[in-house]
C-alpha positions in Angstrom: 17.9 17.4 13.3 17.6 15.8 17.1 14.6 16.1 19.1 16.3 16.0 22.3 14.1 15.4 25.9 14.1 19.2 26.2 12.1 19.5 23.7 9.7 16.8 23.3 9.2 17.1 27.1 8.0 20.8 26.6 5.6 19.9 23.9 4.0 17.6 26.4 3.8 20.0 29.0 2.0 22.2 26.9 -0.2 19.8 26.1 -0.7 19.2 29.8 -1.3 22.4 31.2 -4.1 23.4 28.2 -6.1 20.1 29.4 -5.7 20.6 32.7 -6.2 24.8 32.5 -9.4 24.4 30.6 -10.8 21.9 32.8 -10.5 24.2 36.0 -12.0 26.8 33.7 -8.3 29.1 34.0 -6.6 31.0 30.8 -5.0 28.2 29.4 -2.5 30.6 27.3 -1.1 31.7 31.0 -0.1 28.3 31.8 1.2 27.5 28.4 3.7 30.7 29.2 4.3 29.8 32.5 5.0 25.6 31.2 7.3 26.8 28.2 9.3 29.0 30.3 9.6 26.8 33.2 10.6 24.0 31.5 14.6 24.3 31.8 17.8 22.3 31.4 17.8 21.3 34.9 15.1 20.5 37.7 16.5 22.9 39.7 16.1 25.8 37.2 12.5 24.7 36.5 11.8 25.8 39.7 13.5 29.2 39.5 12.1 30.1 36.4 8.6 29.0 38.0 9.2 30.9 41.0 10.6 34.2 39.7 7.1 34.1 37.2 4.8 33.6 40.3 6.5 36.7 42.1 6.0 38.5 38.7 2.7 37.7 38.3 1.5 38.7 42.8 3.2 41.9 42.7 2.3 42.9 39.2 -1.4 41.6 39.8 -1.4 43.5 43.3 -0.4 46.6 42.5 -2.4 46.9 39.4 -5.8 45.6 41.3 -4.9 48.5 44.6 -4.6 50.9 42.1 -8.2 49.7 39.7 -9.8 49.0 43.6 -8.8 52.3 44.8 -8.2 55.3 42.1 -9.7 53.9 38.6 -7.9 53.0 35.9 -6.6 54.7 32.5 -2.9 55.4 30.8 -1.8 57.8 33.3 -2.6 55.8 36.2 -1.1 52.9 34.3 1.9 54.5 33.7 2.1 55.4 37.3 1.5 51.8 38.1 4.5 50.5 35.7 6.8 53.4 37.4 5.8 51.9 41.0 6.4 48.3 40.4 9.5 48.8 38.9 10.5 50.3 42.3 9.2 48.1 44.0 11.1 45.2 41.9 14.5 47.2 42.3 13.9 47.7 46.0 12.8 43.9 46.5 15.8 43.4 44.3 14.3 41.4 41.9 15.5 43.1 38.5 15.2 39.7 37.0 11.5 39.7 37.4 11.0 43.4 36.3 9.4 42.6 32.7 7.4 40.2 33.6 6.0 42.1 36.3 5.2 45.3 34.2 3.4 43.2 31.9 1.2 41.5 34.6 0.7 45.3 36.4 -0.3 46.7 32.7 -2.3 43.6 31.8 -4.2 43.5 35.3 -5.7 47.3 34.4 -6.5 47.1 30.9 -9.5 45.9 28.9 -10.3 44.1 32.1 -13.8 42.6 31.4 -14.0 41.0 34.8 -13.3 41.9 38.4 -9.6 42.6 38.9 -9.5 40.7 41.3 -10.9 37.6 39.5 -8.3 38.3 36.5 -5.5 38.3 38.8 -6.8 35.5 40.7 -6.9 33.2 37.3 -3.9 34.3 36.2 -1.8 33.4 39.8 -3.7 30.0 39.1 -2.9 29.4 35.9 0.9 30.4 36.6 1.0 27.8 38.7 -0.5 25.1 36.9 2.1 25.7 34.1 4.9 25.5 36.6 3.7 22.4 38.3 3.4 20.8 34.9 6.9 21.8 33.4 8.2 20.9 37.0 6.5 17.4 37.4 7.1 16.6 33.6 11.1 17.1 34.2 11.0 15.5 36.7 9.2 12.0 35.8 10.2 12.3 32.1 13.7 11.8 31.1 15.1 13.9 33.9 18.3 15.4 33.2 21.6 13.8 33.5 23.8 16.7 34.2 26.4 14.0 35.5 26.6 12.2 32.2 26.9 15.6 30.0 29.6 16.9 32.7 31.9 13.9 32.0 31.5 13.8 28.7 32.9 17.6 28.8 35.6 16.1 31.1 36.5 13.6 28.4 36.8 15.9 25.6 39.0 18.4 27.2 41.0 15.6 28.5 41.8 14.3 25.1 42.1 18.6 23.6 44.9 18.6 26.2 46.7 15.0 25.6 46.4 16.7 22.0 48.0 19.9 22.4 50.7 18.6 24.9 52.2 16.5 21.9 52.2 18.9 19.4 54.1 21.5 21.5 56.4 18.6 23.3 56.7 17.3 20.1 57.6 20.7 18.0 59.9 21.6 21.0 62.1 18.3 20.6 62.0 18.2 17.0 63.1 21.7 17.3 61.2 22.5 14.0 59.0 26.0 15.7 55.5 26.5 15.6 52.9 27.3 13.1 51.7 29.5 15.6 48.3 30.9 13.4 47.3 26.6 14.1 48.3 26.7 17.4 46.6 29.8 18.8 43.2 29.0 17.1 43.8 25.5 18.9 44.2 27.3 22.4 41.1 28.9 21.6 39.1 26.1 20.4 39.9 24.5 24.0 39.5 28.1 26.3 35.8 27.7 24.6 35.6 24.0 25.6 36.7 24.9 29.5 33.5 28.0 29.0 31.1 25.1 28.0 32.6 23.1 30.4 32.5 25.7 33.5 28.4 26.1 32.1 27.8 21.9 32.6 29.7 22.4 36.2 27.1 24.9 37.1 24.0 23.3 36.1 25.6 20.1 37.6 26.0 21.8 40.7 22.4 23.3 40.6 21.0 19.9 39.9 22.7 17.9 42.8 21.6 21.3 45.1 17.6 20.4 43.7 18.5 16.7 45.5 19.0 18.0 48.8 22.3 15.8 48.9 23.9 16.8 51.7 27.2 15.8 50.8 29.0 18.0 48.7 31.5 15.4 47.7 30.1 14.7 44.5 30.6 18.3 43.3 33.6 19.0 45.1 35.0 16.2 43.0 33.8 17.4 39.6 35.2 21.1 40.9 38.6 19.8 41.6 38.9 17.8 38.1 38.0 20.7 36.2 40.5 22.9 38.1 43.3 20.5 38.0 42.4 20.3 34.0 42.3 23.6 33.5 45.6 24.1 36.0 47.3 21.7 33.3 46.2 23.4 30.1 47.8 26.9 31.2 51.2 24.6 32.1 51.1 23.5 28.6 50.3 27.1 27.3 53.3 28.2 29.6 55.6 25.4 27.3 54.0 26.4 24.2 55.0 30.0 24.9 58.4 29.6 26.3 59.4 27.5 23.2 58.1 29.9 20.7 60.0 32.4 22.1 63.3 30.0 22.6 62.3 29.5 18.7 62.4 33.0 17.3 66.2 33.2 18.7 66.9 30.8 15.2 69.2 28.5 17.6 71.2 25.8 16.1 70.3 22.6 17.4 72.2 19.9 14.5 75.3 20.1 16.9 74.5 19.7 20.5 75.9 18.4 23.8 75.5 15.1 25.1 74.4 16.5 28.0 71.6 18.4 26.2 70.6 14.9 23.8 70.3 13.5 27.4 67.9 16.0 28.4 66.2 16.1 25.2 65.9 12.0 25.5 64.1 12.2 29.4 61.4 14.8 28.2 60.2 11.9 25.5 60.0 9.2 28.1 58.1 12.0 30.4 55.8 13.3 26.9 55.4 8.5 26.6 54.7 8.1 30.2 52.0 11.4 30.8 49.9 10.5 27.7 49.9 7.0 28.2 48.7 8.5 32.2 45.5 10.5 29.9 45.1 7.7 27.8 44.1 5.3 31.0 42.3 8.5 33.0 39.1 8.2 31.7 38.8 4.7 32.5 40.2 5.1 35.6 37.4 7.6 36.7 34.7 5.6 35.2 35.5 2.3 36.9 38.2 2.3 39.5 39.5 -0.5 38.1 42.2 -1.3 40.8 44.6 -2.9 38.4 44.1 0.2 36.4 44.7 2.1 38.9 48.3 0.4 40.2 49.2 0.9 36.7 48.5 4.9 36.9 50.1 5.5 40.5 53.1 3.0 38.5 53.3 6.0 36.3 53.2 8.6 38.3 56.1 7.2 40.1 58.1 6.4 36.7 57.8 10.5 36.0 58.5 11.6 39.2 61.5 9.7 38.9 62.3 11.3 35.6 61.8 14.5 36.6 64.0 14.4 39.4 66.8 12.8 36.7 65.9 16.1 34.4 66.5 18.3 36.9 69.9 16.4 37.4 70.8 16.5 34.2 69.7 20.1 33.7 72.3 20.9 36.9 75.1 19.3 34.4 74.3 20.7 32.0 74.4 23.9 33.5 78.2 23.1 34.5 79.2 22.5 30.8 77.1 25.9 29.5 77.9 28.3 32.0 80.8 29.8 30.4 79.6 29.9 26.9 77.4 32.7 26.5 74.1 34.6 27.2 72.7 32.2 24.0 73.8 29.1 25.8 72.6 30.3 29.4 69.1 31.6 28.1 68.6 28.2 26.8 69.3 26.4 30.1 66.5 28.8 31.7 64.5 28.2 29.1 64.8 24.7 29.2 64.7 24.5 33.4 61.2 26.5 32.6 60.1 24.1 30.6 61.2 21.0 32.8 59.2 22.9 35.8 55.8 22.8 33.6 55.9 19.5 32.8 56.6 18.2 36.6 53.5 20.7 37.4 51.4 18.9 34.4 52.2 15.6 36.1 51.4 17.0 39.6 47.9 18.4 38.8 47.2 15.1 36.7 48.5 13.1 40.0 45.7 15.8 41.9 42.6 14.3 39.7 43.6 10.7 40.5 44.3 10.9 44.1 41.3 13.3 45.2 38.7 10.8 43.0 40.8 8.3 44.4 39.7 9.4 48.0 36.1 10.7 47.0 33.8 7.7 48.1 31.2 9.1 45.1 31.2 8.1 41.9 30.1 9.0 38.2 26.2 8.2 38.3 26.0 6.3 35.0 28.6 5.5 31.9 28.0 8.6 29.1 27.7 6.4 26.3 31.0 5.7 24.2 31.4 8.0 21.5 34.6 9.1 19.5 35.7 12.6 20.7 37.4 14.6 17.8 41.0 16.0 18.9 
């Protein structure tokens, strides 16, 4: 088992916050709660959590020390005050705060010992010790690298989509169908990698917010890679599902026209030339290399070219099959279809390049090299 940052990082900020409680003379087991739930994945959520228990703990300790100051205090009245400040969370909306804030009301009027107002005095203090310590202690100690465990996400979906985009290219030239059971658990193996994916993109976004940066490039970039990669997995979905239907129809491909090997022969050399495109992506993004990069723009001219040939040789082969039969003429639309997705592929691959290509941002720091299961 791991002891990642998060955790040791908390640990010490518990630590912290007891010394530091019990020498001000405060209840150090109110700034132990406040530290452990303060302490978050991201600076910037530190701060919410912190904030959202400091509103708890005012209006909970308010209303619960007008109501000791003013009526008295026993279970109706603290019923009645656990009925008011939910109101007053709902009306404030603050429905995230609403437990919390019971708790502190409830707390504040019974088996109070001291002054309410000395209670709720210790207890606002000690809240915010336990913040300032989880806060400070992200924030000096290993803070975290949202960048870093964005790309890596980037990485591993790029290589889930380089591949699932050969086994359905590959399975539609061979012509050999689908084990469909395999290839919908692998669709949803990567629709669960785009969720944990979309998750790092938020906290990303939060931490660059906690910066102040403002330049929006940075996440504008990470938004527009994600999109274009998730633009490109539903493209590869759309081939996936156009050939398993063109494959239920139990076509026989051992006798084909020349002008359908021809077609057949351009999507390989478009499948070669994308791939070898992902292959160098990652690279590209992490170094922008400019050699690398000529060789990638190369690319994306050598497909453009071939997808404007397979569109040429789809118009042919439409002459030769448009007599023959609904069979013959479902396949051509089939096959058009399927020519379309893999020029969009290319086009939304092309869209990751040349938007990073522009962005004047780059990644923060290298994520360490690791090797990415497929």
């Amino acid at each position: 088992m791991t002891v990642g940052p998060r955790i040791w990082k908390t640990g010490l900020a518990v630590v912290l916050s007891i010394w530091l409680s019990d020498l001000l003379g405060f209840p150090s087991i109110m700034a132990v709660v406040a530290t452990v739930l303060s302490m978050q994945p991201t600076i910037a959520r530190s701060f919410t959590q912190g904030r959202d228990r400091a509103i708890a703990t005012a209006i909970g300790g308010i209303i619960g020390f007008s109501i000791i100051y003013f009526v008295n205090t026993d279970p109706i009245l603290v019923g009645l005050a656990v009925v008011i400040t939910i109101l007053v969370c709902l009306k404030m909306k603050l429905q995230n705060v609403i437990p919390l804030t019971v708790i502190t009301t409830a707390s504040v009027m019974i088996n109070v010992t001291d002054p309410s107002y000395i209670y709720v005095a210790e207890r606002l203090a000690a809240t915010f010790i336990g913040i300032a310590v989880a806060v400070l202690v992200n924030i000096l100690f290993a803070p975290p690298k949202m960048d870093q465990e964005l790309f890596v996400k980037i990485q591993q979906l790029n290589y889930q989509l380089k591949a699932f985009y050969v086994k359905v290219l590959s399975a539609f030239i061979a012509g050999k169908g689908y084990d469909e059971q395999a290839m919908d658990q692998k669709i949803v193996e990567i629709r669960d990698s785009f969720e944990e994916a979309r998750k790092c993109l938020f906290d990303c976004k939060e931490g660059l917010g906690f910066r102040w940066n403002k330049s929006n490039d940075r996440v504008k970039m990470y938004e527009n890679i994600f999109t274009s990669l998730n633009l490109v997995f539903e493209r590869i979905c759309g081939i996936y599902n156009t050939e398993r239907n063109r494959a239920k129809r139990n076509l026989d491909l051992t006798e084909t026209t020349a002008e359908y090997q021809e077609i057949i022969k351009i999507i390989k050399q478009l499948l070669t030339t994308t791939v070898s495109i992902q292959d160098n992506l990652i690279a590209f993004l992490t170094t922008r290399d400019n050699d690398l990069q000529n060789f990638i723009l190369t690319k994306f001219k050598e497909t453009k070219e071939m997808a404007l040939d397979l569109k040429e040789k789809i118009g042919q082969w439409y002459l030769v099959t448009a007599d023959q039969g609904d069979c013959d003429v479902s396949s051509l639309v089939e096959i058009a279809n399927i020519g379309y997705e893999i020029t969009e592929i290319i086009n939304f691959l092309e869209r990751i390049v040349t938007l990073y290509k522009e962005n004047k941002t780059e990644f923060e720091m290298l994520p360490p090299q690791r090797n990415i299961g497929v």
